[in-house]
DOZADREN-58767 format. One record per residue (C-alpha): residue in three letters; x, y negated, z negated; residue number from 1. Coordinates in steps of 0.2 Angstrom, whole numbers, plus 5000, padded with zeros to 4 digits. Layout:
BEGIN
+------+------+------+------+-----+
! code !   px !   py !   pz ! pos !
+------+------+------+------+-----+
!  ala !    X !    Y !    Z ! NUM !
...
+------+------+------+------+-----+
This chain:
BEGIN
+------+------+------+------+-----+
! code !   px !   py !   pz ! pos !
+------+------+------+------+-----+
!  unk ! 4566 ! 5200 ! 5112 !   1 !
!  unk ! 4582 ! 5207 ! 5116 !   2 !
!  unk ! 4585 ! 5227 ! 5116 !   3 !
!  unk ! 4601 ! 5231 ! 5104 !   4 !
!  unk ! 4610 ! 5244 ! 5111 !   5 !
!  unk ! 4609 ! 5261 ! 5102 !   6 !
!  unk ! 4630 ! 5259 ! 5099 !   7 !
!  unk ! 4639 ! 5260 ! 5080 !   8 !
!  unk ! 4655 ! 5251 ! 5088 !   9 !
!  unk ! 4663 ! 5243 ! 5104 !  10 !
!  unk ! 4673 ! 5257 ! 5114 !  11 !
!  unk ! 4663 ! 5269 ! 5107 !  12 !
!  unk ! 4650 ! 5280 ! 5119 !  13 !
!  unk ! 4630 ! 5279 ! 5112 !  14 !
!  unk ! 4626 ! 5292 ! 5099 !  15 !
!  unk ! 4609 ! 5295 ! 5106 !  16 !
!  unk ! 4613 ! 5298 ! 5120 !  17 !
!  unk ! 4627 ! 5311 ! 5118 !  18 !
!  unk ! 4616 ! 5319 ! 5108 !  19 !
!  unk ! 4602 ! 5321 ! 5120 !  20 !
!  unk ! 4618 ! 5329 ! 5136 !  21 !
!  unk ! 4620 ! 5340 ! 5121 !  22 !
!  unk ! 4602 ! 5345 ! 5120 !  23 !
!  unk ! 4601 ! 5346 ! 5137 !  24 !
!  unk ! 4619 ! 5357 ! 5139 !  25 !
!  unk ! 4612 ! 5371 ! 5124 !  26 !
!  unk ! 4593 ! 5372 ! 5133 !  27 !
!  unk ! 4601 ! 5375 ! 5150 !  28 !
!  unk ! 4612 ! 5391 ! 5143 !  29 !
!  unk ! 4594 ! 5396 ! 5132 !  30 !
!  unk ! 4585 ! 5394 ! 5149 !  31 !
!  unk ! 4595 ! 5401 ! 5164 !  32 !
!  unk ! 4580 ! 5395 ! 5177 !  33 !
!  unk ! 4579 ! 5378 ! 5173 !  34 !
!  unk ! 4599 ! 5374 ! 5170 !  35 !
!  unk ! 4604 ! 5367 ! 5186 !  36 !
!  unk ! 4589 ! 5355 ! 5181 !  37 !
!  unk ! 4594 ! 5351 ! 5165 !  38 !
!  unk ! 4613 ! 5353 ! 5167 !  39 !
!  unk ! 4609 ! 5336 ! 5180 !  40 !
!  unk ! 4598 ! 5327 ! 5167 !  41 !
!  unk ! 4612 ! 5330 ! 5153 !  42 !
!  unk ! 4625 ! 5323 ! 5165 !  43 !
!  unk ! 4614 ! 5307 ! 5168 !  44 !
!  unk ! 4613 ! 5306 ! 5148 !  45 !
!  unk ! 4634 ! 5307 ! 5147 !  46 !
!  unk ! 4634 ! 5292 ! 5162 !  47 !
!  unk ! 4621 ! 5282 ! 5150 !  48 !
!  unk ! 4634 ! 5284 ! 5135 !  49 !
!  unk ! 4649 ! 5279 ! 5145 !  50 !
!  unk ! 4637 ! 5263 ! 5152 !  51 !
!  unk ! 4632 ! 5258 ! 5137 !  52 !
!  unk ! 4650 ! 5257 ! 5131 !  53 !
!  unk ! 4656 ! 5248 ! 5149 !  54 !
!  unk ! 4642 ! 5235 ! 5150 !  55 !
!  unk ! 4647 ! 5230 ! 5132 !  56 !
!  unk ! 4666 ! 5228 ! 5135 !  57 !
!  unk ! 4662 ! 5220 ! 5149 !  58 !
!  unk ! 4650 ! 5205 ! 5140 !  59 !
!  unk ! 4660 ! 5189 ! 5130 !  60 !
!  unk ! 4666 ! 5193 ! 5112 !  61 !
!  unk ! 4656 ! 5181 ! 5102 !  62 !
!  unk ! 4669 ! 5174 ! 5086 !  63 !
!  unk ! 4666 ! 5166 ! 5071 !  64 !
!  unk ! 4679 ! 5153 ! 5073 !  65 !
!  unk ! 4674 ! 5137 ! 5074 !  66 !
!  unk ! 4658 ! 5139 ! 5067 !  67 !
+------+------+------+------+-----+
């Protein structure tokens, strides 16, 4: 079975994956020892939300017509 994308529209970046940079961003300010770590695995999450968005742009628009 195919994975759907966690993704409310085309052109738009994943939600989950915005919100997991953010949580990321606020623990690496909270934790001063462990941000360089976790400022790098919230920069992974943004490149996730941007790849979500870029591989679905990039597959064939399916259309109704015809059908």
């Amino acid at each position: 079975m195919p994975r759907k994308p966690i993704h409310t529209s085309e052109g738009e970046p994943s939600f989950f994956y915005l919100m997991m940079a953010e949580g990321c961003f606020r623990r690496a300010v909270e934790h001063p020892a462990a941000g360089g770590t976790l400022r790098e695995i919230g920069r992974n999450y943004l490149a996730r939300a941007v790849g979500v968005t870029s591989v679905l742009e990039s597959q064939p628009s399916h259309s109704c017509e015809g059908a």
